[in-house]
N, CA, C and O atoms as a CHARMM CRD file, in Angstrom:
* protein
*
  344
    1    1 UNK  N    100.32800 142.13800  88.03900 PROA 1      0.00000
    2    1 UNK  CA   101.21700 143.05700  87.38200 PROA 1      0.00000
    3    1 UNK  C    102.63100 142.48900  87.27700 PROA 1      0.00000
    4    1 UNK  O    103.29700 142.59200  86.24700 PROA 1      0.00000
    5    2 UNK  N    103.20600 141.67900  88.77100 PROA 2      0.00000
    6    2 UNK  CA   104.22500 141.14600  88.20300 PROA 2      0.00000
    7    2 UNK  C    104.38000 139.76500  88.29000 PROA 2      0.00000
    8    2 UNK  O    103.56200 139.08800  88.91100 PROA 2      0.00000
    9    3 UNK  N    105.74700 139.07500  87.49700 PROA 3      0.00000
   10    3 UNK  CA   105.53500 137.83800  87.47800 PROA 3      0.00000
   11    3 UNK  C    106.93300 136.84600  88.13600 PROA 3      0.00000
   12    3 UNK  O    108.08000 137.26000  88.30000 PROA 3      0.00000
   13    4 UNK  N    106.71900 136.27600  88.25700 PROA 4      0.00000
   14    4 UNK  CA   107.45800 135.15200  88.70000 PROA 4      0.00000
   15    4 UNK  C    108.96900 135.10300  87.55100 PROA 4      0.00000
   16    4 UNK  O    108.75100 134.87100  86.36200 PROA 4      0.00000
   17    5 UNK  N    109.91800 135.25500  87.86100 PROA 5      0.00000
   18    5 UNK  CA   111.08800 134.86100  86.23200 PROA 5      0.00000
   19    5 UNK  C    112.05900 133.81100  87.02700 PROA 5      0.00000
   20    5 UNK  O    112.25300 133.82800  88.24300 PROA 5      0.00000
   21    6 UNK  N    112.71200 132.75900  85.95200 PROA 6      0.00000
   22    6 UNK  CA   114.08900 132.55900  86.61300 PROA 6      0.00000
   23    6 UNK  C    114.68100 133.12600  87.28800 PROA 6      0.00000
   24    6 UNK  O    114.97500 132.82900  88.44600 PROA 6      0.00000
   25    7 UNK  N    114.98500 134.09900  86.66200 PROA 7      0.00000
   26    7 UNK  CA   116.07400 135.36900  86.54900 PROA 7      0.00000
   27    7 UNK  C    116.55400 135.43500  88.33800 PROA 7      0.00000
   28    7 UNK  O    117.71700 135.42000  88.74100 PROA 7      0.00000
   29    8 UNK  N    115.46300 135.49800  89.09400 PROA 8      0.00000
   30    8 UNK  CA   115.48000 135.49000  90.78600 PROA 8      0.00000
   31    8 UNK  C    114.56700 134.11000  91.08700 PROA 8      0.00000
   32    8 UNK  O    113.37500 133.94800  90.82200 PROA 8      0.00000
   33    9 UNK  N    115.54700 133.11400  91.75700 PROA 9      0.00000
   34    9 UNK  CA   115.66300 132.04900  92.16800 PROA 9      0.00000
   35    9 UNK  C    115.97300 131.18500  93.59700 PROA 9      0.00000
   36    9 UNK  O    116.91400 131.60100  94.27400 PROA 9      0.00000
   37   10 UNK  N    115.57300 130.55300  93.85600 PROA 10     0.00000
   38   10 UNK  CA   115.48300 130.00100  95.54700 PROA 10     0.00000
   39   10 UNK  C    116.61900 128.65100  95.26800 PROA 10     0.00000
   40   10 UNK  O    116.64200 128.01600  94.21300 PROA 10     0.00000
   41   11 UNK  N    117.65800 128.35000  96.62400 PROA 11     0.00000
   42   11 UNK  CA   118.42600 127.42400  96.64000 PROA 11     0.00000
   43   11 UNK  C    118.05900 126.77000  97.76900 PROA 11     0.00000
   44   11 UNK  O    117.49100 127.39000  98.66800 PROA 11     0.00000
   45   12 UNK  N    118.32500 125.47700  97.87300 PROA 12     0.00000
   46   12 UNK  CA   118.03800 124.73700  99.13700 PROA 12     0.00000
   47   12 UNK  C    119.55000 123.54700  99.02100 PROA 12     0.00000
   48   12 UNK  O    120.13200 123.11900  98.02400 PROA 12     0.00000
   49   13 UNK  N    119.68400 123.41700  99.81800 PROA 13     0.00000
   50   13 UNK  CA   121.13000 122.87400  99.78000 PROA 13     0.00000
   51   13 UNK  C    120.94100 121.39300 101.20100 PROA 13     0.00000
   52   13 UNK  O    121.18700 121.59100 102.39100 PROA 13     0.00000
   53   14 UNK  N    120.62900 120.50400 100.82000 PROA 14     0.00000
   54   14 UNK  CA   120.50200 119.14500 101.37600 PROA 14     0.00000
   55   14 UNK  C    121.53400 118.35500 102.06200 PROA 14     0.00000
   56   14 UNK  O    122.69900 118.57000 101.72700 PROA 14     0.00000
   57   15 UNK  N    121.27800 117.40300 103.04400 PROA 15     0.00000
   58   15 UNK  CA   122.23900 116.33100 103.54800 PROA 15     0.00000
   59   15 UNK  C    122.21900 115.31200 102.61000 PROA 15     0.00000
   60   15 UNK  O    123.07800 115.10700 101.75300 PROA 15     0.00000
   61   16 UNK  N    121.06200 114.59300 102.83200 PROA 16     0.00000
   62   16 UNK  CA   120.54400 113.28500 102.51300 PROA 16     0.00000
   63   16 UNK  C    119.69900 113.35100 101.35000 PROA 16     0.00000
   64   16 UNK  O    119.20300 114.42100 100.99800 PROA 16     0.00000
   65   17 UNK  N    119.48200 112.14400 100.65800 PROA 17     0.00000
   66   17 UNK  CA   118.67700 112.21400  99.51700 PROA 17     0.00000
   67   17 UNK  C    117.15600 111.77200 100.36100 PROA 17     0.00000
   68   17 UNK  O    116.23100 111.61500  99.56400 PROA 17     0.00000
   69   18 UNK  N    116.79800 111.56400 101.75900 PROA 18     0.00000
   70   18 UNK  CA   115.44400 111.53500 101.67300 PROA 18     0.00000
   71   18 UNK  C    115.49800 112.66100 101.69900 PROA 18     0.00000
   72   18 UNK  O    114.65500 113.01800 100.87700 PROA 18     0.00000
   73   19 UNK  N    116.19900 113.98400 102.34300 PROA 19     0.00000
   74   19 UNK  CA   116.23900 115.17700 102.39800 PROA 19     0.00000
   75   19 UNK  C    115.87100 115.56200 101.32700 PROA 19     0.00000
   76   19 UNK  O    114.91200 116.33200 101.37900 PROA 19     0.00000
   77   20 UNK  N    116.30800 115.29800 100.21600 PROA 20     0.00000
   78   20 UNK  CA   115.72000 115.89200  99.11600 PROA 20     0.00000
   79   20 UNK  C    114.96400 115.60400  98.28900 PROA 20     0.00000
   80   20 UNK  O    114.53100 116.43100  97.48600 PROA 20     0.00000
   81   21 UNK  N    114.50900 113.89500  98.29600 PROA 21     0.00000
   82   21 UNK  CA   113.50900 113.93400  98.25900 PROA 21     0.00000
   83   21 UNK  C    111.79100 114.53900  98.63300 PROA 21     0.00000
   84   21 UNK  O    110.77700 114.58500  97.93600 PROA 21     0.00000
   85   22 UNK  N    112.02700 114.87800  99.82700 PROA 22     0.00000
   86   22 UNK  CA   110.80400 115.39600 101.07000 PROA 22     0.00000
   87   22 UNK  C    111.17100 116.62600 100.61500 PROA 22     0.00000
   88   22 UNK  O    110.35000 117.33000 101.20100 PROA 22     0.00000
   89   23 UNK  N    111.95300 117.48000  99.86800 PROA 23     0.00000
   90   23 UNK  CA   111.78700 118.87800  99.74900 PROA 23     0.00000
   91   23 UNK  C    111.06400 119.20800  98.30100 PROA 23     0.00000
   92   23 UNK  O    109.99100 119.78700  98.13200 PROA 23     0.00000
   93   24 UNK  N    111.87000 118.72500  97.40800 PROA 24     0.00000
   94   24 UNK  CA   111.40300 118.40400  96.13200 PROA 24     0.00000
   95   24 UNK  C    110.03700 117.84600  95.86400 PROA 24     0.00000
   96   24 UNK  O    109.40300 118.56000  95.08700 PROA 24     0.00000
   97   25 UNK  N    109.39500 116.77400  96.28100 PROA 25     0.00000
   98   25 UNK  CA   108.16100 116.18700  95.93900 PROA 25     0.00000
   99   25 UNK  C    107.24100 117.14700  96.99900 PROA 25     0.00000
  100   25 UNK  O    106.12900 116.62200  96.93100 PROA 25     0.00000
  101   26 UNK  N    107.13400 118.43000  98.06200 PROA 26     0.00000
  102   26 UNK  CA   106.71200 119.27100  98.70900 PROA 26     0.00000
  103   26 UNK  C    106.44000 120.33700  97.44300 PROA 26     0.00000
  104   26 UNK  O    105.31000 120.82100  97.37100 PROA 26     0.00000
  105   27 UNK  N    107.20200 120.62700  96.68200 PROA 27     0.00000
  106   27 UNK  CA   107.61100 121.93100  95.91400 PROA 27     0.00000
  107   27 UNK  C    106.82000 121.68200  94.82100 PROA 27     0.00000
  108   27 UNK  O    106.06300 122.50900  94.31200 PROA 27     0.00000
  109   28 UNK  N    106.99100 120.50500  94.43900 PROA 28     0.00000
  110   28 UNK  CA   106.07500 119.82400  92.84200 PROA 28     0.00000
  111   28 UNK  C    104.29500 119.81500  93.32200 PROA 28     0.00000
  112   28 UNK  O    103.31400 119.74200  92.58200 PROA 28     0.00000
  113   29 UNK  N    104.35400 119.90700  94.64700 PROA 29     0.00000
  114   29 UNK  CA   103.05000 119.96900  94.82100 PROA 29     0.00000
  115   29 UNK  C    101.93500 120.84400  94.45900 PROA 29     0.00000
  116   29 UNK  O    102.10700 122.04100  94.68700 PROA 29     0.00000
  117   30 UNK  N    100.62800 120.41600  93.84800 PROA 30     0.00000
  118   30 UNK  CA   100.09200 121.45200  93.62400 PROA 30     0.00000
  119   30 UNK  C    100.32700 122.00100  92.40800 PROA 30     0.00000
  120   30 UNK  O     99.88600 123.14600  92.30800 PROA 30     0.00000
  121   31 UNK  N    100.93500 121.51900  91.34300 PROA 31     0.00000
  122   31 UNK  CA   101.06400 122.27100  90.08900 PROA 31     0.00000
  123   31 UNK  C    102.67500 122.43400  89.58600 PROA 31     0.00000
  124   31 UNK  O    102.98400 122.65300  88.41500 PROA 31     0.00000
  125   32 UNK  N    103.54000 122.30100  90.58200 PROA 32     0.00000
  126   32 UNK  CA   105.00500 122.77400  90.06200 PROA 32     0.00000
  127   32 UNK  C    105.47100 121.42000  88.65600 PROA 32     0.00000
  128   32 UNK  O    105.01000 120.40700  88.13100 PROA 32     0.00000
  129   33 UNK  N    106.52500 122.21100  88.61500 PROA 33     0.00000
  130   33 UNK  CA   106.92900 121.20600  87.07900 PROA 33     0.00000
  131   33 UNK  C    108.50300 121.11700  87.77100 PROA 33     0.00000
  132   33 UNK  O    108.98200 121.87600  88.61300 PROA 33     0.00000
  133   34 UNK  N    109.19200 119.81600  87.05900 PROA 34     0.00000
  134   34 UNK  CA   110.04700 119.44500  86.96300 PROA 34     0.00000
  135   34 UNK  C    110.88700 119.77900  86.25700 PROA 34     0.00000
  136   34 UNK  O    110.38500 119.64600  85.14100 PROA 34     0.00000
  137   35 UNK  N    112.33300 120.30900  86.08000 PROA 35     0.00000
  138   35 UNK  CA   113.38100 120.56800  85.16500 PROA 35     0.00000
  139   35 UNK  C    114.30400 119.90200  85.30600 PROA 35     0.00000
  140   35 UNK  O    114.22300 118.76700  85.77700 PROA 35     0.00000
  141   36 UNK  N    115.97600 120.73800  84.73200 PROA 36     0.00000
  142   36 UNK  CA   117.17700 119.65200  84.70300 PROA 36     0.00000
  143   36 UNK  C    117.52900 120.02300  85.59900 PROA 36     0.00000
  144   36 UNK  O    117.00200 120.86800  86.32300 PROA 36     0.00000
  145   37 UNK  N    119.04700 119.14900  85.81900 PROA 37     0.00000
  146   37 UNK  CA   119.88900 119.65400  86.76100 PROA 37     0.00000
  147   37 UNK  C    119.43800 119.66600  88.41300 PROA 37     0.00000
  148   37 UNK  O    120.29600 119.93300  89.25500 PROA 37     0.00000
  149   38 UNK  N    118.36200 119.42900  88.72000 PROA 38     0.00000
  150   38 UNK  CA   118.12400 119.60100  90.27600 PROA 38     0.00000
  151   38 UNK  C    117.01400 121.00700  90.06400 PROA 38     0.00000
  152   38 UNK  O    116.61100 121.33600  91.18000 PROA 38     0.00000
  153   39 UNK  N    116.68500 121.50700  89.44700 PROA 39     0.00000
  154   39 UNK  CA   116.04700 123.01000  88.93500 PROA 39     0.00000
  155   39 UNK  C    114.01800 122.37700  88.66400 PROA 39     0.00000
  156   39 UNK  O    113.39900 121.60200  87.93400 PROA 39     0.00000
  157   40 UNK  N    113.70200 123.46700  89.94200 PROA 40     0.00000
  158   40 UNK  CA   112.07500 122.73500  89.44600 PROA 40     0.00000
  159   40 UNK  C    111.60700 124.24000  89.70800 PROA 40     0.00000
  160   40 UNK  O    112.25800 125.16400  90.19500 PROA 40     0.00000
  161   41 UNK  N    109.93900 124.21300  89.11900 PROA 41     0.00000
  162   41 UNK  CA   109.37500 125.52000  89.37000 PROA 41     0.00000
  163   41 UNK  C    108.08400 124.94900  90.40500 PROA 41     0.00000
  164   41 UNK  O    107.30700 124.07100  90.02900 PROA 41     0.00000
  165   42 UNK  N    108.02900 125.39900  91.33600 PROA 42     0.00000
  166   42 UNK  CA   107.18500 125.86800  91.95700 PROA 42     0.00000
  167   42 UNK  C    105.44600 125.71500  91.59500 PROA 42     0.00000
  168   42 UNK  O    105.12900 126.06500  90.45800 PROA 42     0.00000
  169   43 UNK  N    104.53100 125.30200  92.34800 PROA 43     0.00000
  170   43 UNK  CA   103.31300 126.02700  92.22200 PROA 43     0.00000
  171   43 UNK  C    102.82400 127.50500  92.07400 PROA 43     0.00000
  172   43 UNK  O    101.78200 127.74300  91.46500 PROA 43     0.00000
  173   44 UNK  N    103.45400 128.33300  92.54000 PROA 44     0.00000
  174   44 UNK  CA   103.61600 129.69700  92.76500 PROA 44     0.00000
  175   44 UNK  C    104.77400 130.33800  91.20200 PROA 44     0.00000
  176   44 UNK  O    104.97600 131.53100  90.97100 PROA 44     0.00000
  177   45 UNK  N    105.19400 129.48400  90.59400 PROA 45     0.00000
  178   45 UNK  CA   106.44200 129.66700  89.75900 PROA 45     0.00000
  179   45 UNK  C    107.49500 130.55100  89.93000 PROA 45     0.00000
  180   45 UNK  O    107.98000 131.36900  89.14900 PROA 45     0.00000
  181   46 UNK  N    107.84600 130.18400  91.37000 PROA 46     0.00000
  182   46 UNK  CA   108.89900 130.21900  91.95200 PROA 46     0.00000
  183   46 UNK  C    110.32900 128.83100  91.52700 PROA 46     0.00000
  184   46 UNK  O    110.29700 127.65200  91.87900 PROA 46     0.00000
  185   47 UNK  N    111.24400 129.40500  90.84000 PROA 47     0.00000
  186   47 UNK  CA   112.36100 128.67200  90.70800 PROA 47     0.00000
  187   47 UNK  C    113.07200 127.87600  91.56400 PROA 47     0.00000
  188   47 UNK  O    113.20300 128.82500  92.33600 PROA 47     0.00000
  189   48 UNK  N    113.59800 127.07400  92.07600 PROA 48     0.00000
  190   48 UNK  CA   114.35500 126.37800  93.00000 PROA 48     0.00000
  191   48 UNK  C    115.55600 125.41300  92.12600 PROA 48     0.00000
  192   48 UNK  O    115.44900 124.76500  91.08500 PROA 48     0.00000
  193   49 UNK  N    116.69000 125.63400  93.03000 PROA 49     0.00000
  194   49 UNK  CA   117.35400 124.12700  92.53100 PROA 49     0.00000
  195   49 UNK  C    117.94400 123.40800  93.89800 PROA 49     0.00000
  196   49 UNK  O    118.78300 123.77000  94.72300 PROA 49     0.00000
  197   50 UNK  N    117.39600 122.61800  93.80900 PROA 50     0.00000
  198   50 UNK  CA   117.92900 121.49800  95.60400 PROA 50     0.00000
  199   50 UNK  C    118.85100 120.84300  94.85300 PROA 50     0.00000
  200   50 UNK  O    118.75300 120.33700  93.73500 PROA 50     0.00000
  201   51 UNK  N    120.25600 120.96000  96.03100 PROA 51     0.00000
  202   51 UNK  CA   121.08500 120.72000  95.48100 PROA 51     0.00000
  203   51 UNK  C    121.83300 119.90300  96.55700 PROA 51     0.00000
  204   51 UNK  O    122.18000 120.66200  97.46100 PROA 51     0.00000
  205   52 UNK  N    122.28300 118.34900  96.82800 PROA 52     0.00000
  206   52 UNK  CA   122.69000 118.02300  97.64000 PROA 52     0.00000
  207   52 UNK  C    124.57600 118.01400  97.93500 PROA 52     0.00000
  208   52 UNK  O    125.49700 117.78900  97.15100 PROA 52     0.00000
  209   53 UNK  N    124.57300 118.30000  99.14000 PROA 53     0.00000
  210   53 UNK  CA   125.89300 119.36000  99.78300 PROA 53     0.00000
  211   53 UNK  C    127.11500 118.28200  99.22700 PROA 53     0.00000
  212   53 UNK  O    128.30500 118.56700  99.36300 PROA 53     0.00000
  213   54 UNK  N    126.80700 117.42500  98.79400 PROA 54     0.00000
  214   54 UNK  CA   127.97100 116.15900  98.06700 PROA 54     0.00000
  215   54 UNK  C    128.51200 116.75400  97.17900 PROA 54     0.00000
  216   54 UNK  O    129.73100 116.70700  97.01100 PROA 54     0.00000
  217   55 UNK  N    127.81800 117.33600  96.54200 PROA 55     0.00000
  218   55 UNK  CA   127.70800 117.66800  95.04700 PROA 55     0.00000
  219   55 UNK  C    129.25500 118.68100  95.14500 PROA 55     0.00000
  220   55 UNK  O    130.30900 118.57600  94.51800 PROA 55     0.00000
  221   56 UNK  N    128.95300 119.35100  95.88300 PROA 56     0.00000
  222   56 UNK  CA   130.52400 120.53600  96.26800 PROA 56     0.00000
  223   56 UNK  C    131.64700 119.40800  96.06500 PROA 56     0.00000
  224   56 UNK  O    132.57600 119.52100  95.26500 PROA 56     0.00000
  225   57 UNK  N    131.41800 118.24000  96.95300 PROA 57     0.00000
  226   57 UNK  CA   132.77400 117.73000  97.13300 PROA 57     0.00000
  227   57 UNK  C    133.06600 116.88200  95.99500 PROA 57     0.00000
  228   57 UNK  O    134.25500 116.57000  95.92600 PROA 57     0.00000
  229   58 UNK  N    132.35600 116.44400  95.12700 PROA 58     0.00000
  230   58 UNK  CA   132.34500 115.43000  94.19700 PROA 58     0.00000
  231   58 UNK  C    133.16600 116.49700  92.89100 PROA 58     0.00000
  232   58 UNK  O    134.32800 116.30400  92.53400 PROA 58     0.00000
  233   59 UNK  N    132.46400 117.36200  92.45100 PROA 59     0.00000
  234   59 UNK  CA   132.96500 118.52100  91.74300 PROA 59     0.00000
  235   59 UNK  C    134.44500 118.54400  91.88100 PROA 59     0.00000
  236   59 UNK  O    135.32400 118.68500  91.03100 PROA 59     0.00000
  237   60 UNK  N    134.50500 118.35200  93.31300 PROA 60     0.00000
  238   60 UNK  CA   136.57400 118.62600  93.63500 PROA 60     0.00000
  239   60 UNK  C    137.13200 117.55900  92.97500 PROA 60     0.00000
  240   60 UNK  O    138.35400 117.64200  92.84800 PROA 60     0.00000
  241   61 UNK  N    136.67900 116.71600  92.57800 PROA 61     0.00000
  242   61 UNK  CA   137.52300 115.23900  92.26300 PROA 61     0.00000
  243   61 UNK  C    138.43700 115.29100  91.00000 PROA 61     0.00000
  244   61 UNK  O    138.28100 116.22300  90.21200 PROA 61     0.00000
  245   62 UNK  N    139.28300 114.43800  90.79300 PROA 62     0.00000
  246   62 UNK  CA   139.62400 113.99300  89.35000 PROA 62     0.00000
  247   62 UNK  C    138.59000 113.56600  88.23400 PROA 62     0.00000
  248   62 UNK  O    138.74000 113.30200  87.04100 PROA 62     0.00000
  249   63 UNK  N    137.77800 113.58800  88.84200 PROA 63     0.00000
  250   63 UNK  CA   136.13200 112.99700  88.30800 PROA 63     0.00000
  251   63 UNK  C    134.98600 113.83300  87.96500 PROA 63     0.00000
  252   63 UNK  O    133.91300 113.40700  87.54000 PROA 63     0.00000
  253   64 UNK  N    135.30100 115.09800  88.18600 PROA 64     0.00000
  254   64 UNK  CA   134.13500 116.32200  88.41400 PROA 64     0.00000
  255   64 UNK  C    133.84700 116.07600  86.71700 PROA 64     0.00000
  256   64 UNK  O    132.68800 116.40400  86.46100 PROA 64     0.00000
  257   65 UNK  N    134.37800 115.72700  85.84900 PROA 65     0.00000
  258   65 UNK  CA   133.86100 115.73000  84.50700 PROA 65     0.00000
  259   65 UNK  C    132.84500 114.83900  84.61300 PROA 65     0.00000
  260   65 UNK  O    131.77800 115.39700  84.36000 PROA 65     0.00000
  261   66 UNK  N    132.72100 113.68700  84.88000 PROA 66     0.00000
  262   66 UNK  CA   131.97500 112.49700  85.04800 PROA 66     0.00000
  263   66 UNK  C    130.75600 113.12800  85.74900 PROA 66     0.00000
  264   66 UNK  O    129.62500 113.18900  85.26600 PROA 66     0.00000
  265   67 UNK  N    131.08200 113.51900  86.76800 PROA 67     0.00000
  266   67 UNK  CA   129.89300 113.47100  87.97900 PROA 67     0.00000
  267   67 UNK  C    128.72600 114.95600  87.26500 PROA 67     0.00000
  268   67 UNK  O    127.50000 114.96500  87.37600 PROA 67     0.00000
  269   68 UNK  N    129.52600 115.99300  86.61200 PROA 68     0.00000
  270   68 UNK  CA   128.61800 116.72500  86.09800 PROA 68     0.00000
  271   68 UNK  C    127.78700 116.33700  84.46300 PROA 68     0.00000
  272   68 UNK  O    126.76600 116.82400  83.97900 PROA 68     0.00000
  273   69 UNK  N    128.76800 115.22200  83.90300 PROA 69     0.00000
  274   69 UNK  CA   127.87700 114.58600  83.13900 PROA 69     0.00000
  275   69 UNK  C    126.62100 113.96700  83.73700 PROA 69     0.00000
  276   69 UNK  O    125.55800 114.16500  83.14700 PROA 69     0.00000
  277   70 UNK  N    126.63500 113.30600  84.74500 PROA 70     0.00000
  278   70 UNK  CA   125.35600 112.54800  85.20900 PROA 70     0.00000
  279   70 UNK  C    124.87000 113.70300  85.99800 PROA 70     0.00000
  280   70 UNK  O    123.97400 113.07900  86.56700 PROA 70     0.00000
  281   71 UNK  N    124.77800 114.73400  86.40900 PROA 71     0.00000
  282   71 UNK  CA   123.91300 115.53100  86.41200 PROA 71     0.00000
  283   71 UNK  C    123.27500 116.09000  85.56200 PROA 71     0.00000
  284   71 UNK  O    122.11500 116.45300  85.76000 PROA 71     0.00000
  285   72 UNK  N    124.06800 116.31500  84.15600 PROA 72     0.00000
  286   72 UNK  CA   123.06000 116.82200  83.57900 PROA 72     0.00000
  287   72 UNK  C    121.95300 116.10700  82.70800 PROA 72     0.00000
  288   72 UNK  O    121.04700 116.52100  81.98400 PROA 72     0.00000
  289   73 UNK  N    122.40700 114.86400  83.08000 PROA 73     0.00000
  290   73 UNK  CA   120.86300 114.02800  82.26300 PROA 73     0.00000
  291   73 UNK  C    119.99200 113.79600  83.78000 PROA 73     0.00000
  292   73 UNK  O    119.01700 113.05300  83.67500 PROA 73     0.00000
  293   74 UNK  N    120.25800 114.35200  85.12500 PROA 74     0.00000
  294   74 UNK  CA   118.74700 114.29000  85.93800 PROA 74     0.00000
  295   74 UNK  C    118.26900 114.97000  85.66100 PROA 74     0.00000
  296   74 UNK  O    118.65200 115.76100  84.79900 PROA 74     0.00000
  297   75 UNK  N    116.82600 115.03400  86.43900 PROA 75     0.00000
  298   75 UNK  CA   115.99100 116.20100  86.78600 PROA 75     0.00000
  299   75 UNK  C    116.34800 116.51300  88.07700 PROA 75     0.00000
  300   75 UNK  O    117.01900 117.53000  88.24900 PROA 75     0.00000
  301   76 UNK  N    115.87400 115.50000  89.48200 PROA 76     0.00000
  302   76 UNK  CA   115.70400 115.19600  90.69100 PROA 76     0.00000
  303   76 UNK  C    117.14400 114.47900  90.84700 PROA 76     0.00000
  304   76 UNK  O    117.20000 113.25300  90.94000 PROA 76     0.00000
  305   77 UNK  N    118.20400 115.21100  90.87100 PROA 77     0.00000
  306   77 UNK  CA   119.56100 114.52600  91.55400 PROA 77     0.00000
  307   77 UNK  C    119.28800 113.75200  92.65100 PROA 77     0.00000
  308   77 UNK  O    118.63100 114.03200  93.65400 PROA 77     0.00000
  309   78 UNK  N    120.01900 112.47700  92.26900 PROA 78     0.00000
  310   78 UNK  CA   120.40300 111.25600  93.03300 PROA 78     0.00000
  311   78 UNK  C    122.03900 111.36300  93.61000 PROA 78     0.00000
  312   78 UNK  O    122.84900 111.15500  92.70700 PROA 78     0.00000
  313   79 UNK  N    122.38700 111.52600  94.37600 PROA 79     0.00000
  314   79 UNK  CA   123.34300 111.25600  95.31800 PROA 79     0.00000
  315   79 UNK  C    123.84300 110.30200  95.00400 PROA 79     0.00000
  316   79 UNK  O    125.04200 110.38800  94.74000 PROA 79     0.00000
  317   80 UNK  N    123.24900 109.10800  94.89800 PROA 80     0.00000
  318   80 UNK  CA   124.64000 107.92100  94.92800 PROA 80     0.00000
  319   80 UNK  C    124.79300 107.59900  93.43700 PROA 80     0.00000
  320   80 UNK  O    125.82700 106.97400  93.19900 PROA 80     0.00000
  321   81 UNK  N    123.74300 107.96700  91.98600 PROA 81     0.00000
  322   81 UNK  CA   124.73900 107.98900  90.71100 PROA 81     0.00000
  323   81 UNK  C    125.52900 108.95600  91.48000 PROA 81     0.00000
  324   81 UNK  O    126.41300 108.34600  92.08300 PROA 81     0.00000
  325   82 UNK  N    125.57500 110.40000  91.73400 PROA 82     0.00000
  326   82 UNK  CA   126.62200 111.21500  91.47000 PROA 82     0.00000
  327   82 UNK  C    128.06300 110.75300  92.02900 PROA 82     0.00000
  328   82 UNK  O    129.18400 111.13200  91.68900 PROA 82     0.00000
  329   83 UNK  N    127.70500 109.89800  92.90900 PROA 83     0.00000
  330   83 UNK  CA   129.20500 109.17800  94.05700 PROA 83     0.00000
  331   83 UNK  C    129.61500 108.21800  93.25500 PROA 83     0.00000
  332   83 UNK  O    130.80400 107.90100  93.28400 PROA 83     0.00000
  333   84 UNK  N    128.73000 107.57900  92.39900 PROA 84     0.00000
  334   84 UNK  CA   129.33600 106.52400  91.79500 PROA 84     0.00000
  335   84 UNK  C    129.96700 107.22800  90.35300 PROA 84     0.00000
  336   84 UNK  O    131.04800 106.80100  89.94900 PROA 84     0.00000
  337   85 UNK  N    129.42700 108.06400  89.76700 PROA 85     0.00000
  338   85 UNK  CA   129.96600 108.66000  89.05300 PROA 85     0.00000
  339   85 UNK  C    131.42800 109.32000  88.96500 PROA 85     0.00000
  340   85 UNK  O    132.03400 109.55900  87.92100 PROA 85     0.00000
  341   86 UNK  N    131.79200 109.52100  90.04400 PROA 86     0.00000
  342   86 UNK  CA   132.88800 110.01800  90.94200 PROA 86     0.00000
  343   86 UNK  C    133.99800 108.98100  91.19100 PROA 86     0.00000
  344   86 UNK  O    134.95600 109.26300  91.91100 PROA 86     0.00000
């Protein structure tokens, strides 16, 4: 009867990129799909976006234009484009 929407969504907020690796390739398991931005769905199609805790501080920079450009061409955010982006 009911269904799964974006609309209500799960966050996970990371140290490390194996960290988010090992959370992300857990979540894809079983059927989930991949999106942008750090944003995947679930086996269950449950929403998520893992988002690593850099990302806050990189945003603060003189650079936050840069660093959210190279986010938005990931799927699975990488940490060190985003630092180097920065």
């Amino acid at each position: 009867m009911y269904s799964a929407s974006p609309a209500a969504s799960m966050c996970a907020y990371v140290e490390t990129q194996e960290e988010l690796d090992q959370i992300w390739s857990t979540l894809l398991e079983g059927g989930g799909k991949q999106s942008r931005c750090g944003w995947l769905t679930d086996r269950f199609g449950i929403s998520w976006q893992i988002i690593p805790k850099a990302l806050a501080r990189l945003l603060k920079t003189d650079k936050s234009g840069r660093v959210l450009q190279a986010m938005m061409g990931m799927g699975k955010m990488d940490i060190a484009v985003l630092e180097a982006a920065a």
